[in-house]
matplotlib code that plots the C-alpha trace (Angstrom):
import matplotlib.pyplot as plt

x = [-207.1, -209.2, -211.5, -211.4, -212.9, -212.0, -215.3, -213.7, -211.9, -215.7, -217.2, -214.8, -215.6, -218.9, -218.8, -216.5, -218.6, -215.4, -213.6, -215.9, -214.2, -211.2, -212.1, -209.5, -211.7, -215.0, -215.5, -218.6, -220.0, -219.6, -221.5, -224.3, -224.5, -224.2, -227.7, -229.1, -228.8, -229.6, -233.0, -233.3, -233.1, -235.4, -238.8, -239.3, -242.8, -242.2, -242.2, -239.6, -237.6, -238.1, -237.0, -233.9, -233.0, -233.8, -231.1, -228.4, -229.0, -229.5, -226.0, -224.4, -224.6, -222.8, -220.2, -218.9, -218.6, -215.6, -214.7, -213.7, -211.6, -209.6, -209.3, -210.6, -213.9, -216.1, -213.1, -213.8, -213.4, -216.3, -219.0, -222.0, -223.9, -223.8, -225.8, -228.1, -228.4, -228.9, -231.6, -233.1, -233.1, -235.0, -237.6, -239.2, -238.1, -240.1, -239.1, -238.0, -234.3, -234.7, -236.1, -233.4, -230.7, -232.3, -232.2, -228.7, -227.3, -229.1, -227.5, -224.7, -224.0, -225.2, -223.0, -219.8, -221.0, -221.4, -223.8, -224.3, -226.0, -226.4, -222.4, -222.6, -224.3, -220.7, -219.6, -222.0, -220.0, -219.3, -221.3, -224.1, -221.9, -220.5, -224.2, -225.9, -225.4, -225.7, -228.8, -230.1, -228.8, -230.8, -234.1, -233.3, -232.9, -235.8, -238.1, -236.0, -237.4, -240.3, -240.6, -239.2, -241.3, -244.6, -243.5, -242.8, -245.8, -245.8, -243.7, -240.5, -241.9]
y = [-136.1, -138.4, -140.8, -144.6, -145.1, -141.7, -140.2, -136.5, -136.7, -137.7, -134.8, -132.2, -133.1, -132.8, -129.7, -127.9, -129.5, -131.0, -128.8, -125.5, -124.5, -124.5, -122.2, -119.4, -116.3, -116.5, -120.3, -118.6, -116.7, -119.7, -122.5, -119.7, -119.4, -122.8, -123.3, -120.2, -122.3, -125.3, -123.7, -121.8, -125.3, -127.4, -125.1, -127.6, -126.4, -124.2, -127.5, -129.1, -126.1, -126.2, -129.5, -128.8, -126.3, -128.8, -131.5, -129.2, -127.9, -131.6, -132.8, -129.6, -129.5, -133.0, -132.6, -128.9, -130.0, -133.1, -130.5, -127.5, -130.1, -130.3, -126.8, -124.6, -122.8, -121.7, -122.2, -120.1, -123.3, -124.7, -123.6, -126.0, -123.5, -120.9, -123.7, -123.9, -120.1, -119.4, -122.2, -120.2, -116.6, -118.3, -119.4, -116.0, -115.3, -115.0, -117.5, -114.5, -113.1, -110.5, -112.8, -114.9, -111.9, -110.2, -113.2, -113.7, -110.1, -109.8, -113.2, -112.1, -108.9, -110.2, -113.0, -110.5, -107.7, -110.4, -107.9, -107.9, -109.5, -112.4, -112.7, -113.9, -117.1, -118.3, -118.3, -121.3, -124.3, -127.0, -127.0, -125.4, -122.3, -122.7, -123.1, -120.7, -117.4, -118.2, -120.1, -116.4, -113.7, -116.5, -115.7, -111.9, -111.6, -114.0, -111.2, -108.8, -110.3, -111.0, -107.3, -105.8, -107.6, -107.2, -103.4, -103.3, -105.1, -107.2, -104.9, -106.9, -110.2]
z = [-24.7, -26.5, -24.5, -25.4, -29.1, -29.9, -28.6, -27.9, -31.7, -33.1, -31.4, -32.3, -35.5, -35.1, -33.5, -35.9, -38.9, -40.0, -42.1, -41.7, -38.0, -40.1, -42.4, -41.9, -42.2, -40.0, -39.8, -37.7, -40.2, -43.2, -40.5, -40.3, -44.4, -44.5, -42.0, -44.0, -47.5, -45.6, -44.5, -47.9, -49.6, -47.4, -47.1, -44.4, -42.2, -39.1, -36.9, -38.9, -38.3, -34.8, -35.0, -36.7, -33.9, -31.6, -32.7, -33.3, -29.6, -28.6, -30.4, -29.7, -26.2, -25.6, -28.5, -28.0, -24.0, -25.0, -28.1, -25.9, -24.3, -27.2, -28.3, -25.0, -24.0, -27.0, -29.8, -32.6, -34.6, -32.4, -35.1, -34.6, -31.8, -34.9, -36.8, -33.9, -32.9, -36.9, -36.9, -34.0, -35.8, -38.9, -37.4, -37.5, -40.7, -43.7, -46.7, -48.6, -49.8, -47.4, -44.5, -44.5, -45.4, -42.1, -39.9, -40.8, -40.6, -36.7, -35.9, -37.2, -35.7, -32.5, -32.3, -33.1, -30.7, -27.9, -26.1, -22.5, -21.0, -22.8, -23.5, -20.0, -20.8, -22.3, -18.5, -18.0, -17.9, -20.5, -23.5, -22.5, -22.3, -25.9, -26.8, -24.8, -26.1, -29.5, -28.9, -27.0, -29.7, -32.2, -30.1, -29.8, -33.8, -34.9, -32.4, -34.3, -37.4, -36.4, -35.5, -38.4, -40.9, -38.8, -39.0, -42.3, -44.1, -46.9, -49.4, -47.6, -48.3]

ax = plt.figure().add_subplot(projection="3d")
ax.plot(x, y, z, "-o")
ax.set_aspect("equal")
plt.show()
């Protein structure tokens, strides 16, 4: 399965973040801590973050399409669109224990429920699908953020 110069074997270790996809209980939920801390680590400005979002979406798309070649459509070992979806719900999020708790939980429980109807977006072919939904249920829980805390006031923050 690998293409000359081992370009699928690169990008399904890119896409499973190396040993993360591997982890043997919710290698999904570990890549998302993992952008949580990252983000928690970096105060990087909103654009930055954006940024951020960007590239994983940019690298993702490309490297989950050759990885899901390897291991089959959206692999739960396939973690790097939880990196990007997560990067997606912090962008709303406050720089706070409970902003980034929040943004993570939503994700979270998005990503698990699969809700319809963005659980469709997986049926888009490729990467893209692998990337898709993840990339939505981010948006839906950095509004759910977003709304929460604009709700709630500054006793969250």
């Amino acid at each position: 399965m690998d293409r000359p110069g081992g370009l699928t074997r690169a990008s399904t270790r890119i896409a499973t973040l190396g040993p993360v996809g591997s982890w043997p209980v919710g290698p999904g939920t570990l890549a998302s801590a993992l952008a949580a801390l990252l983000w928690w680590a970096l105060p990087w400005p909103w654009l930055g973050w954006l940024g951020f979002a960007a590239a994983a979406t940019a690298v993702g798309v490309p490297v989950t399409g050759r990885a899901e070649r390897a291991l089959g459509h959206d692999d739960g070992r396939i973690v790097i669109d939880e990196v990007a979806g997560m990067a997606v719900a912090l962008l709303a999020a406050p720089r706070t224990w409970a902003g980034v708790a929040a943004a993570f939980v939503l994700f979270r429980v998005l990503d698990i429920a699969k809700p319809p109807p963005l659980h469709g977006l997986e049926r888009v072919p490729g990467g893209w699908g692998v990337m898709l939904d993840d990339l939505a249920y981010g948006a839906v829980a950095a509004l759910l953020v977003a709304g929460g805390f604009a709700l709630l006031g500054d006793g969250w923050r």
